[in-house]
Backbone as JSON Lines, residues from 0, in Angstrom:
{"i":0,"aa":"X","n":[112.32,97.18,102.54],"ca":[112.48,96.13,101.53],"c":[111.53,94.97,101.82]}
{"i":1,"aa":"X","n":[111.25,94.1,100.47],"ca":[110.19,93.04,100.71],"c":[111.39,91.95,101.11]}
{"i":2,"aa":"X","n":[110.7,90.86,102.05],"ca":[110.93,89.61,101.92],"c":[109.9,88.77,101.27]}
{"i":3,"aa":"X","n":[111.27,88.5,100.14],"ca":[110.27,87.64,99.35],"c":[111.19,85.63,99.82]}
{"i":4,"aa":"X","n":[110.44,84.64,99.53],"ca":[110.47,83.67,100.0],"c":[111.14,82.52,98.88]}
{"i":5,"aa":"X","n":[111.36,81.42,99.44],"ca":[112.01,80.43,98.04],"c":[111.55,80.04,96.84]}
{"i":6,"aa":"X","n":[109.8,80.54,97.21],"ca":[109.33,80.21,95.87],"c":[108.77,81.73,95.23]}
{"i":7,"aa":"X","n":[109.28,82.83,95.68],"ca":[109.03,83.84,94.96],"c":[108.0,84.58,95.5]}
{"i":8,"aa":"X","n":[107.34,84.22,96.58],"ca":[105.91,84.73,97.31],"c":[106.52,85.73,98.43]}
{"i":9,"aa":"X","n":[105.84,86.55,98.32],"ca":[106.32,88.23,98.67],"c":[105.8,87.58,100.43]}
{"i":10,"aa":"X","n":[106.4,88.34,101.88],"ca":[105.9,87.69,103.0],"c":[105.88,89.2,103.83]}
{"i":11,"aa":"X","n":[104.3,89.94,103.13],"ca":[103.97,91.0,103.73],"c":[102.76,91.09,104.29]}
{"i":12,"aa":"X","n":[102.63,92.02,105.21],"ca":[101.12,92.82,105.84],"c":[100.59,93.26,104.83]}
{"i":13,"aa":"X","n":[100.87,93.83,103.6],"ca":[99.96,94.31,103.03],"c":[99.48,93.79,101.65]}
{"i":14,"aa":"X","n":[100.35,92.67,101.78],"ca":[99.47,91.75,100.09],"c":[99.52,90.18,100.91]}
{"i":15,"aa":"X","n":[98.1,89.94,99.81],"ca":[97.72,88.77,100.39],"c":[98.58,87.76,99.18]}
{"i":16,"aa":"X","n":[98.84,86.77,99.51],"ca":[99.25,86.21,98.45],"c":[98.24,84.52,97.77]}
{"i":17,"aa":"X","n":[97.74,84.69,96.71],"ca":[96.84,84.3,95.69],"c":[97.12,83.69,94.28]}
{"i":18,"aa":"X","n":[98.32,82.69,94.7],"ca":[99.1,82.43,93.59],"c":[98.25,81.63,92.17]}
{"i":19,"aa":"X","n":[98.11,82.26,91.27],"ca":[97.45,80.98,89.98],"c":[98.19,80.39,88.61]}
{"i":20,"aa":"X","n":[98.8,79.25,89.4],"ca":[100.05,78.96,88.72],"c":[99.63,78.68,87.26]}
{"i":21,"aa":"X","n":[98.08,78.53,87.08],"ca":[98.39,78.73,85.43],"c":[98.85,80.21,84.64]}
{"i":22,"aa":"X","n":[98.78,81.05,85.06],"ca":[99.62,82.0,84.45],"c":[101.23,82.14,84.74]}
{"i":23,"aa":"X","n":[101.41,81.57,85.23],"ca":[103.19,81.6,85.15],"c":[103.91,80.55,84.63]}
{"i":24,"aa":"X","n":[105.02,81.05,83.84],"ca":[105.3,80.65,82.66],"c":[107.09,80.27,83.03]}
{"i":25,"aa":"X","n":[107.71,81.03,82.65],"ca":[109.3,80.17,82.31],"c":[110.24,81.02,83.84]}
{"i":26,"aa":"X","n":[110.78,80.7,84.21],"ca":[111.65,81.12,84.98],"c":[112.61,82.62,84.76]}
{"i":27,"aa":"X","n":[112.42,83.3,85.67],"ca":[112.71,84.47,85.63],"c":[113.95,84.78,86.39]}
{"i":28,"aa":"X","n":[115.04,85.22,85.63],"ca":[116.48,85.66,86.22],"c":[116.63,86.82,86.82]}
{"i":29,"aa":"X","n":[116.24,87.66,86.16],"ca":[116.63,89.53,86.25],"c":[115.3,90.14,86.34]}
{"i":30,"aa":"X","n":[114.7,90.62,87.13],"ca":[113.41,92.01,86.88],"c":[114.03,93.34,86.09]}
{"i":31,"aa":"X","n":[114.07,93.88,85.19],"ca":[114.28,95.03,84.91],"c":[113.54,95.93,84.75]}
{"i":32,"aa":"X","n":[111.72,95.66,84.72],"ca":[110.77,97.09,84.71],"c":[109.71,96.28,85.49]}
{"i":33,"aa":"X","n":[108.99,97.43,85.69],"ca":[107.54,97.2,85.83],"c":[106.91,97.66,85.16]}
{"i":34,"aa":"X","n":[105.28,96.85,84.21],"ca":[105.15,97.21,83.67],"c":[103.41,97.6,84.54]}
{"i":35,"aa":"X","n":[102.55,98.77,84.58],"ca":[101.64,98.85,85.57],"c":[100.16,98.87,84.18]}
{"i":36,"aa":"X","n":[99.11,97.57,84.94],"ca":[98.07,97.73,84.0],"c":[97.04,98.35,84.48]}
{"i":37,"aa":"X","n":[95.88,97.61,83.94],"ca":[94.25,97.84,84.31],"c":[93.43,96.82,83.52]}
{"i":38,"aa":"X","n":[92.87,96.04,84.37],"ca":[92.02,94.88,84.02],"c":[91.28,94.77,83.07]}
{"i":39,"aa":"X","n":[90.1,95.77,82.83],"ca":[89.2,95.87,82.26],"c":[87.97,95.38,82.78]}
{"i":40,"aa":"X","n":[88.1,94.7,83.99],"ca":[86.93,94.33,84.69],"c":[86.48,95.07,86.06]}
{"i":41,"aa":"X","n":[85.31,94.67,86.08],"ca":[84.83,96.1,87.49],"c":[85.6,95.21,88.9]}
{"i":42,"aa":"X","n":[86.13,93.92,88.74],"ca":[86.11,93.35,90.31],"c":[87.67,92.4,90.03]}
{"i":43,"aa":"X","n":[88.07,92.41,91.11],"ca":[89.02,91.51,91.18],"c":[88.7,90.23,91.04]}
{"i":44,"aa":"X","n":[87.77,89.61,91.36],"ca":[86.95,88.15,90.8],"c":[87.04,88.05,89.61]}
{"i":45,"aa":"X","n":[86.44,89.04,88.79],"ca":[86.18,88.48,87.32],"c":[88.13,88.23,86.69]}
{"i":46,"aa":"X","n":[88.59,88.99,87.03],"ca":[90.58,88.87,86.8],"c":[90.85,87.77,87.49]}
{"i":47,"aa":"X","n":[90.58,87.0,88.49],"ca":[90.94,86.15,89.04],"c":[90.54,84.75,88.31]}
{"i":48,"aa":"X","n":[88.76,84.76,88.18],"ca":[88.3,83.85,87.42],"c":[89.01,83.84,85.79]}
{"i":49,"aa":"X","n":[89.51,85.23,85.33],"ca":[90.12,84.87,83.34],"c":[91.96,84.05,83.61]}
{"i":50,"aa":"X","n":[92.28,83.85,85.11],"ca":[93.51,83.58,85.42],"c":[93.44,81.52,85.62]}
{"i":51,"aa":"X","n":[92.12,81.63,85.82],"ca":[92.15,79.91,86.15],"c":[92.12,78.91,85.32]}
{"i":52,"aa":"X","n":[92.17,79.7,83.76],"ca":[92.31,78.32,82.74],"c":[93.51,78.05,82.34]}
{"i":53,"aa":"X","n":[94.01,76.77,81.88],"ca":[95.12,76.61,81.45],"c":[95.94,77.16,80.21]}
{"i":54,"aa":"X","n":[96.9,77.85,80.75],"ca":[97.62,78.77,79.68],"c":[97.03,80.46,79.98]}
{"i":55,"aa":"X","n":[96.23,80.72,81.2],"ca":[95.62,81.7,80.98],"c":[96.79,82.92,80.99]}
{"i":56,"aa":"X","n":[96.63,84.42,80.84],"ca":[97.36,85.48,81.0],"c":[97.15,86.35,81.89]}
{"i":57,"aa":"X","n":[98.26,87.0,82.81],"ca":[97.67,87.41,83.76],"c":[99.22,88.44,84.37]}
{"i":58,"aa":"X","n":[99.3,88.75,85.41],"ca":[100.44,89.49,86.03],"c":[100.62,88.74,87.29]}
{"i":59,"aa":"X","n":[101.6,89.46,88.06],"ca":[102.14,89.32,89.53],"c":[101.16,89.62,90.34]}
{"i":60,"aa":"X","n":[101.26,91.14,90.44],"ca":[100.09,91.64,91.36],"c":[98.82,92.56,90.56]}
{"i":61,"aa":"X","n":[97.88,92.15,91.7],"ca":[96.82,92.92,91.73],"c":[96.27,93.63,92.64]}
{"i":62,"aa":"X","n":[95.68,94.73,92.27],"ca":[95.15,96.32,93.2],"c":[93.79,95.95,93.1]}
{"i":63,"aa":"X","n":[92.92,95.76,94.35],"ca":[91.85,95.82,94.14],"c":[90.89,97.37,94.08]}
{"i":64,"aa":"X","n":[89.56,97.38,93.96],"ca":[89.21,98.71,94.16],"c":[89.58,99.53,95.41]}
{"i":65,"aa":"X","n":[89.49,99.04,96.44],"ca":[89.54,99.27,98.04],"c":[90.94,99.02,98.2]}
{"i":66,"aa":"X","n":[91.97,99.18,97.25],"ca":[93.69,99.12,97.63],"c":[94.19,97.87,97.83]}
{"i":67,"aa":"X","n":[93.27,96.81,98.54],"ca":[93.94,95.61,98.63],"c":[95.04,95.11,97.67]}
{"i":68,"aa":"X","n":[96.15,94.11,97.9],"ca":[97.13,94.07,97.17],"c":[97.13,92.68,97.15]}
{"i":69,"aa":"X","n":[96.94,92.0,95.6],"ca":[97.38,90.45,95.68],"c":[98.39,90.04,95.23]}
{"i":70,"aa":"X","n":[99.36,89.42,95.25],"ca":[100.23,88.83,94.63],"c":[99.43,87.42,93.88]}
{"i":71,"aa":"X","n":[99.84,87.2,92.4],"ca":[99.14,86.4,92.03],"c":[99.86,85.08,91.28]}
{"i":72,"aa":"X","n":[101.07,85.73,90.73],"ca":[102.04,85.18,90.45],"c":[103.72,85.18,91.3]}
{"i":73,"aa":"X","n":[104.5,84.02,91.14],"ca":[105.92,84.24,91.73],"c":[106.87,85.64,91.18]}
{"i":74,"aa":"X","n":[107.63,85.81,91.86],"ca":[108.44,86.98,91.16],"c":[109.87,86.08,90.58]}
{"i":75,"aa":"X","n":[109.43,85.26,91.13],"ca":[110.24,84.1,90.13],"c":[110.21,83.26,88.28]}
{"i":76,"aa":"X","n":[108.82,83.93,88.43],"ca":[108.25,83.02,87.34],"c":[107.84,84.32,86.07]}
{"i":77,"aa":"X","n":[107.44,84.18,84.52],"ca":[107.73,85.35,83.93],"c":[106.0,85.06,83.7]}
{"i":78,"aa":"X","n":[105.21,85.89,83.06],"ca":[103.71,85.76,82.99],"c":[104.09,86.58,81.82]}
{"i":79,"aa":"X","n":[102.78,85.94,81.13],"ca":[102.29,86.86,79.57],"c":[101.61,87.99,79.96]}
{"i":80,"aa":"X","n":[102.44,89.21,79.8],"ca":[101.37,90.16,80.04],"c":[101.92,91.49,79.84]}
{"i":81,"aa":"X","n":[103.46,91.56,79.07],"ca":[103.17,92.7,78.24],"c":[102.42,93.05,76.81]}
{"i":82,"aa":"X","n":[102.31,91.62,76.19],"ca":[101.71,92.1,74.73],"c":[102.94,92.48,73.35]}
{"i":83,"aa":"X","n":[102.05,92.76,72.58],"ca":[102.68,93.2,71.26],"c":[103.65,94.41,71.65]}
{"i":84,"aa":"X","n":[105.15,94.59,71.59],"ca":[105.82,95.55,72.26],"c":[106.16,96.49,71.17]}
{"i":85,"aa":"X","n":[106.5,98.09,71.47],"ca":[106.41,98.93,70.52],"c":[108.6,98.98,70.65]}
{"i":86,"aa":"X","n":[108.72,99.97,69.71],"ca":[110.14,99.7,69.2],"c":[110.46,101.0,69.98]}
{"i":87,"aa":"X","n":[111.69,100.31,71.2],"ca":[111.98,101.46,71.92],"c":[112.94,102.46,71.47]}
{"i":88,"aa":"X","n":[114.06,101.92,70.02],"ca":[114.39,102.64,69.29],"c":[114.07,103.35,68.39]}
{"i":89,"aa":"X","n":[112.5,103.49,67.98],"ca":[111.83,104.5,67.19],"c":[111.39,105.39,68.86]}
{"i":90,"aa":"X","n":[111.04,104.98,69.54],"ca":[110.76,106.17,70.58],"c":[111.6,107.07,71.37]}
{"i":91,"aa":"X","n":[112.81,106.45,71.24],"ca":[113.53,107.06,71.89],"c":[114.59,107.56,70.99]}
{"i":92,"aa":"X","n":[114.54,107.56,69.54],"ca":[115.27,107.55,68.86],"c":[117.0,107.6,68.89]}
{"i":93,"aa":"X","n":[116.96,106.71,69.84],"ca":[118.25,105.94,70.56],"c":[119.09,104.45,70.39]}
{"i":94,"aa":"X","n":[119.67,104.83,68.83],"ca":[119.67,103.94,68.53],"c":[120.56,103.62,67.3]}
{"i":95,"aa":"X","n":[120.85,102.62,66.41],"ca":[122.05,102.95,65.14],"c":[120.97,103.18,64.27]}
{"i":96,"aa":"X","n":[121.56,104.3,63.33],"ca":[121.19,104.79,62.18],"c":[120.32,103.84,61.4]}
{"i":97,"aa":"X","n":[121.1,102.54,61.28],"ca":[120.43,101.4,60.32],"c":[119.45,100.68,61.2]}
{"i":98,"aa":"X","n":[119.1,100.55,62.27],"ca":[118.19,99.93,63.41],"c":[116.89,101.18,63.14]}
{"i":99,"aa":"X","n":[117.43,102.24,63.42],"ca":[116.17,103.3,63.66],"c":[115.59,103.4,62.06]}
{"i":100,"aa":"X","n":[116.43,103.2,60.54],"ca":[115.56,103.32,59.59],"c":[114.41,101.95,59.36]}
{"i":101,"aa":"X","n":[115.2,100.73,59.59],"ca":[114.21,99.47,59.83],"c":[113.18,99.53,60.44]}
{"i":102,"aa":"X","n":[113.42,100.4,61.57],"ca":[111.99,100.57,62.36],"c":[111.26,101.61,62.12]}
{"i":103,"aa":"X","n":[111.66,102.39,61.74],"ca":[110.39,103.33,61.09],"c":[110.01,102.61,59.77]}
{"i":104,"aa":"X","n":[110.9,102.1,59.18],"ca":[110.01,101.45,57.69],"c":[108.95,100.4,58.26]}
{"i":105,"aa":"X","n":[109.42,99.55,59.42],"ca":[107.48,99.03,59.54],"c":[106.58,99.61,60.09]}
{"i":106,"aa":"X","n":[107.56,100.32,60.63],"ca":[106.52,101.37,61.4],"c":[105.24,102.13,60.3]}
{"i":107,"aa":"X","n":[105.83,102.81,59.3],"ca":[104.96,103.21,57.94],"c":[104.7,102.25,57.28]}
{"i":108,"aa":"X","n":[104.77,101.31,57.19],"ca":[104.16,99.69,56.68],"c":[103.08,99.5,57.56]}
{"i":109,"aa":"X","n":[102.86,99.86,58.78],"ca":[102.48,98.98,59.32],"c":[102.13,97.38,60.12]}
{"i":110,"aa":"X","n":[103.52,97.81,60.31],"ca":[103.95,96.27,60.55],"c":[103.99,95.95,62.73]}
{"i":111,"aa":"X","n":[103.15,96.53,62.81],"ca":[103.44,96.13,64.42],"c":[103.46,95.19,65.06]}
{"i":112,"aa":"X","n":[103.36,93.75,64.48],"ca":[103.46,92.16,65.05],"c":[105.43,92.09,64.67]}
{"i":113,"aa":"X","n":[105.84,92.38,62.99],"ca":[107.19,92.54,62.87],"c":[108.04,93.39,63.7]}
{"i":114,"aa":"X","n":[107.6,94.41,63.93],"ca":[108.43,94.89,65.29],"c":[108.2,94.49,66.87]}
{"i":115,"aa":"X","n":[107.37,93.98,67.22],"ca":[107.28,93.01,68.2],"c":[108.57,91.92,68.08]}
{"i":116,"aa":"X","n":[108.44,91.32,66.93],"ca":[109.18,90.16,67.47],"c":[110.31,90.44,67.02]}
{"i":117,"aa":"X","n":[111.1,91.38,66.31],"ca":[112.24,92.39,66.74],"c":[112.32,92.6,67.89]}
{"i":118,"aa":"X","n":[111.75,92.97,68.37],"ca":[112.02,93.75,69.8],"c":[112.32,92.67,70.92]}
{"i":119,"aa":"X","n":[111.09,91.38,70.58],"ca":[111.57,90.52,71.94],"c":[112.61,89.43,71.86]}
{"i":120,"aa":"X","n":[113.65,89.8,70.6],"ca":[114.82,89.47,70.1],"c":[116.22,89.92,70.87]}
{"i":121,"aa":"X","n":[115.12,91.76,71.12],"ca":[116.92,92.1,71.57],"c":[117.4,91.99,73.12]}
{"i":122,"aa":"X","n":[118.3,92.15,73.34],"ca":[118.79,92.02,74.95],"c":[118.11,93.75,75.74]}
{"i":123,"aa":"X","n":[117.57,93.5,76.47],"ca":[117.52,95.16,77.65],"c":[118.95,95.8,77.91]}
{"i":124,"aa":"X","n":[119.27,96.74,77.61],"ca":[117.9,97.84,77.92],"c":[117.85,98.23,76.1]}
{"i":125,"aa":"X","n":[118.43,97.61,75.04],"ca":[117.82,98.06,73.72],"c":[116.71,97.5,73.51]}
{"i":126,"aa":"X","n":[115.85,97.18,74.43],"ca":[114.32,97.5,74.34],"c":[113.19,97.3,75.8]}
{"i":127,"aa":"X","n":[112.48,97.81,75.37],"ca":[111.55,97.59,76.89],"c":[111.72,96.53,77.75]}
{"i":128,"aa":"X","n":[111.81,96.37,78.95],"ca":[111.56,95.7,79.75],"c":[110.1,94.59,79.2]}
{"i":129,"aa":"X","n":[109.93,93.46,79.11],"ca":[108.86,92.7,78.39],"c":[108.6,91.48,79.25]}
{"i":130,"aa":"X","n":[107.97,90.53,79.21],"ca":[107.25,89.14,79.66],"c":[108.73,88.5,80.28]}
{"i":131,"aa":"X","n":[109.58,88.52,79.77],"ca":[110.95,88.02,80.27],"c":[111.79,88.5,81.09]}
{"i":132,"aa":"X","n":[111.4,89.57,81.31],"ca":[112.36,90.18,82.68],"c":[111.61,91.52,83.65]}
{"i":133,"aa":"X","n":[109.93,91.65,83.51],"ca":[109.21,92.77,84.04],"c":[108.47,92.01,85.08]}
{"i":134,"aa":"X","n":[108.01,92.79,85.77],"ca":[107.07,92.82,87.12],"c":[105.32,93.36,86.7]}
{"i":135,"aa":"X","n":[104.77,92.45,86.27],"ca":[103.22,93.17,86.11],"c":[102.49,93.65,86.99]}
{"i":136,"aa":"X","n":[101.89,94.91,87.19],"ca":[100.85,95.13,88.21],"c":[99.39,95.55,87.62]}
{"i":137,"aa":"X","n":[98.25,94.9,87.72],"ca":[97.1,94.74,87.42],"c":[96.38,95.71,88.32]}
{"i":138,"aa":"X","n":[95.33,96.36,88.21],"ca":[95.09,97.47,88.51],"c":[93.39,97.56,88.29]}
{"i":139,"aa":"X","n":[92.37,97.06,89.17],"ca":[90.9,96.65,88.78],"c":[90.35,97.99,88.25]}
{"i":140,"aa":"X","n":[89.85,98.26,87.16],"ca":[89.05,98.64,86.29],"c":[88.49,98.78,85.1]}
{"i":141,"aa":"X","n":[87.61,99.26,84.43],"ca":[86.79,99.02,83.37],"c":[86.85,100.1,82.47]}
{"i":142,"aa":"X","n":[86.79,99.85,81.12],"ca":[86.6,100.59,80.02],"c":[85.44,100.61,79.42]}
{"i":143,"aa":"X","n":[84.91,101.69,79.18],"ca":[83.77,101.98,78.21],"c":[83.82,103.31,77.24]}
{"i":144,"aa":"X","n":[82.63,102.73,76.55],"ca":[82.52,103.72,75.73],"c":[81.32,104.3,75.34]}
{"i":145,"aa":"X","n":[81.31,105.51,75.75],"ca":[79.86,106.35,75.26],"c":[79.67,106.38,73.57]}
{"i":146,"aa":"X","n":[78.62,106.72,73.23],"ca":[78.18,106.95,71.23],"c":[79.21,107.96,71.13]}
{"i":147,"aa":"X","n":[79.98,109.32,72.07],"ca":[80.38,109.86,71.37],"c":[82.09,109.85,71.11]}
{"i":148,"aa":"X","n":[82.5,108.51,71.59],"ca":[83.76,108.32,72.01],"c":[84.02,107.39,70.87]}
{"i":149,"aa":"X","n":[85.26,107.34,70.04],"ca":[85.27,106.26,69.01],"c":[86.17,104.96,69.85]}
{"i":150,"aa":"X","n":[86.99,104.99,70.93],"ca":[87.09,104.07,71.46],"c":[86.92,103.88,72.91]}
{"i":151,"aa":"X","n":[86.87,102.51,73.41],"ca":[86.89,102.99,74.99],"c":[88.14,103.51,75.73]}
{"i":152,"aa":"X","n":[87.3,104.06,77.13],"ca":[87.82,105.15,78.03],"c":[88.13,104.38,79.55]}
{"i":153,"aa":"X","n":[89.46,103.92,79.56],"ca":[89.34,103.15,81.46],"c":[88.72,104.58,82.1]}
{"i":154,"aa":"X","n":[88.3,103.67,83.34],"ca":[88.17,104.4,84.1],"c":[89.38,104.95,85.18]}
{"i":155,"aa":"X","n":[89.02,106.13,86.0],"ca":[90.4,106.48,86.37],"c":[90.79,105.66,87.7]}
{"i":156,"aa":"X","n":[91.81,105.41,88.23],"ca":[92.75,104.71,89.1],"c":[92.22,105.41,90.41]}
{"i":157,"aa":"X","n":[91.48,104.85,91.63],"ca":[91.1,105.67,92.33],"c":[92.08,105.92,93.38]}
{"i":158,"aa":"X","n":[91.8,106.5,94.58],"ca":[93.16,107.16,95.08],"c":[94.04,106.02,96.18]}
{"i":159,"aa":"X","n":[92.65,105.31,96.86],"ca":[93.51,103.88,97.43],"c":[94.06,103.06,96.86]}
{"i":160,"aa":"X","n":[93.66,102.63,95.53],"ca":[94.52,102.24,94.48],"c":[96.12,102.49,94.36]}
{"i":161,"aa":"X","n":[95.74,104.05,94.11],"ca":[97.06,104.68,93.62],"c":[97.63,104.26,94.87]}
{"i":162,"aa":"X","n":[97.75,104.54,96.0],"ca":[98.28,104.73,97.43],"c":[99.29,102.95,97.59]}
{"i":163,"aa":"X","n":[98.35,102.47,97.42],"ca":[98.7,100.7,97.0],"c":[99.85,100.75,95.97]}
{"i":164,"aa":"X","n":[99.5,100.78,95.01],"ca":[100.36,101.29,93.86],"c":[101.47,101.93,94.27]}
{"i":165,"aa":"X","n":[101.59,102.9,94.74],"ca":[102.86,103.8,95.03],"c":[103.7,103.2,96.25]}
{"i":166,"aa":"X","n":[103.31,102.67,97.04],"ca":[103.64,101.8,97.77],"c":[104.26,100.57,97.2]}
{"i":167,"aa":"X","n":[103.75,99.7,96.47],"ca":[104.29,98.36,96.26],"c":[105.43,98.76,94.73]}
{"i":168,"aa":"X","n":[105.26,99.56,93.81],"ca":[106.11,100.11,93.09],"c":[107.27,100.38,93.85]}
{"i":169,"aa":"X","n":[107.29,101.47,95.2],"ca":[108.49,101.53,95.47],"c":[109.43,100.33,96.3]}
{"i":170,"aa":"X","n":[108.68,99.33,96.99],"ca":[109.16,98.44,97.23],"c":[110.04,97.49,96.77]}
{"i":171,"aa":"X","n":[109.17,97.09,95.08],"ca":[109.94,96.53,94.35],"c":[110.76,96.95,93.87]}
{"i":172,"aa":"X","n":[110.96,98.31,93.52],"ca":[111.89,99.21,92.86],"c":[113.59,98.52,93.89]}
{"i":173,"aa":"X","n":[112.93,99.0,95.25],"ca":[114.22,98.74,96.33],"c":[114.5,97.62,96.44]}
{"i":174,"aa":"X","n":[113.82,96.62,96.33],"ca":[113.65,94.89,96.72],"c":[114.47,94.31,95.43]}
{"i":175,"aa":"X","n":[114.18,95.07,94.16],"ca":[114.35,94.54,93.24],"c":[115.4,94.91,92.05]}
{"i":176,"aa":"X","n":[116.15,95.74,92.93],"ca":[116.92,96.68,92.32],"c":[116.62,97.17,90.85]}
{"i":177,"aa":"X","n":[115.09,97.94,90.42],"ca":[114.63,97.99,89.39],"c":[114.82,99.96,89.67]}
{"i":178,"aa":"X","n":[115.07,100.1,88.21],"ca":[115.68,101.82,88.82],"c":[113.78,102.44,88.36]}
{"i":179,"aa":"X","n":[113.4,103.56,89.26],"ca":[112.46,103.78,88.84],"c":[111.9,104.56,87.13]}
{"i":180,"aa":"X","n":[112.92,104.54,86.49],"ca":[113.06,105.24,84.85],"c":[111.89,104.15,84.3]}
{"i":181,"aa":"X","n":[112.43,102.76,84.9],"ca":[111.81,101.45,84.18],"c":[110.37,101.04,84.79]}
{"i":182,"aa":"X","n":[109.7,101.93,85.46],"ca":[108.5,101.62,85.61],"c":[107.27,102.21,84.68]}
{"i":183,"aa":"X","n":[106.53,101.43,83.98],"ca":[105.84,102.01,82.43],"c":[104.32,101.68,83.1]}
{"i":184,"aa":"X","n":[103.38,102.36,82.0],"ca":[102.02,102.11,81.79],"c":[102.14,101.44,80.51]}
{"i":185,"aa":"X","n":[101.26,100.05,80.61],"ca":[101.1,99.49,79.39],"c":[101.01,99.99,78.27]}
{"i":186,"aa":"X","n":[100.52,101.02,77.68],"ca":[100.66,101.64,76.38],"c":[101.52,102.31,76.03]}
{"i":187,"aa":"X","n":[102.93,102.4,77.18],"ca":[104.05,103.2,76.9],"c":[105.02,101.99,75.83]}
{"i":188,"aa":"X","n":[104.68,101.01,75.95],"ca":[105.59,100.48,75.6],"c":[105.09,98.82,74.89]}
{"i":189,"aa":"X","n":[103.56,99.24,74.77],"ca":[102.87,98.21,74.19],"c":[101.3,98.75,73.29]}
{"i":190,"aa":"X","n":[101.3,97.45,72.37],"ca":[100.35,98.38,71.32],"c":[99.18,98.43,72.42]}
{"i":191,"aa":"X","n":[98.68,99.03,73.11],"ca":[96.96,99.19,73.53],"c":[96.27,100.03,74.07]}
{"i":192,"aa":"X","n":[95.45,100.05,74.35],"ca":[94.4,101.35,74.3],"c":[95.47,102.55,75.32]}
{"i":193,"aa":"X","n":[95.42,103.49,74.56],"ca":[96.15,104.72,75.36],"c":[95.36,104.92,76.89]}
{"i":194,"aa":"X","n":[94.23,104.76,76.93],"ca":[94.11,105.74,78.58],"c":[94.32,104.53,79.44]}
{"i":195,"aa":"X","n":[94.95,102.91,79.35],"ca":[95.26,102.41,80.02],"c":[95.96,102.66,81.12]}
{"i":196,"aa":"X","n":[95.63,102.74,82.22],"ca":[96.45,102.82,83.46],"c":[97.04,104.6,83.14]}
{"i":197,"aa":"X","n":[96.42,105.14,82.52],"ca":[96.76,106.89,82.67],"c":[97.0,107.51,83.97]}
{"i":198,"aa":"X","n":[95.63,106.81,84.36],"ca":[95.59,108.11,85.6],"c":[96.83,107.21,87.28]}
{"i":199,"aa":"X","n":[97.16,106.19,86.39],"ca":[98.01,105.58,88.08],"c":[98.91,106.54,88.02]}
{"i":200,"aa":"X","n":[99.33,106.37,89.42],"ca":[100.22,107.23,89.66],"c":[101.69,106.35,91.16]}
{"i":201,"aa":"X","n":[102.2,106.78,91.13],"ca":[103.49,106.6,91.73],"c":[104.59,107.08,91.97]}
């Protein structure tokens, strides 16, 4: 198990801690998921530098290429960084009759900002774990796209990464009494690019 400290700062050998209090936001009661990303940038610098303006968005921790582990935010504090959330009762189709037809009707509308803010309406677990009660983990890499790809492609999660990853996932899982069902890749449970964080593993 982690010891974590009074102000939320994890007190381990294997993450450095790198707090940038402009991304943390309202006070956090309950962890119920983790949600695991990928930067989009080749270096932990350039994620560090989009974290230093005021109001910026960002997560808890970060994986560098070489596994390193930062803590960046408190596990106290909630950070913007799930995004537009998808409707866990159209996915799981777990749910009342009259809830699951509402959400497929924006769903065929097209309405994915209206089911967002449905969703960060309802109490957990009738919907994803989100900005108010998840654990972000940031994950350094880059997306591109070749002429023959219509969108971009992250690159894959390399294996010290993962190793980091699988490691500090299960920690918090135990530390944080978060059951492992509730640990997601950003596009499981948010509108954005599918091969986000694909290849992590844990």
């Amino acid at each position: 198990m982690l010891y974590i400290t009074r102000a939320g700062h994890v007190d381990a050998e294997k993450i450095k801690v790198k707090i940038f209090p402009s991304i943390e936001r309202r006070k956090m009661d309950k962890v119920n998921g983790i949600i695991v990303h990928q930067t989009d940038g080749s270096t932990a610098d350039s994620a560090f530098n989009s974290y230093k303006g005021a109001g910026a968005n960002g997560a808890h921790f970060l994986i560098d290429k070489d596994g390193s582990i930062y803590q960046t935010a408190s596990l106290y504090k909630t950070t913007n960084h799930a995004g537009m959330a998808r409707s866990r009762c159209l996915n799981t189709q777990k749910c009342t009759p009259a809830e699951l037809k509402t959400m497929s009707g924006l769903e065929k509308a097209w309405k994915p900002q209206a089911i967002s803010d449905r969703e960060y309406k309802k109490q957990w677990p009738d919907r994803y774990p989100l900005n108010m009660d998840s654990i972000g983990i940031e994950i350094v890499g880059i997306s591109q796209k070749t002429p023959e790809q219509k969108e971009k492609v992250y690159e894959p999660v390399n294996d010290q990464q993962n190793a980091s990853l699988k490691w500090l996932v299960r920690e918090l899982s135990e530390t944080l009494n978060v059951s492992m069902s509730e640990i997601y890749r950003h596009p499981e449970l948010a509108r954005k690019n599918a091969t986000e964080a694909s290849t992590a593993k844990w």
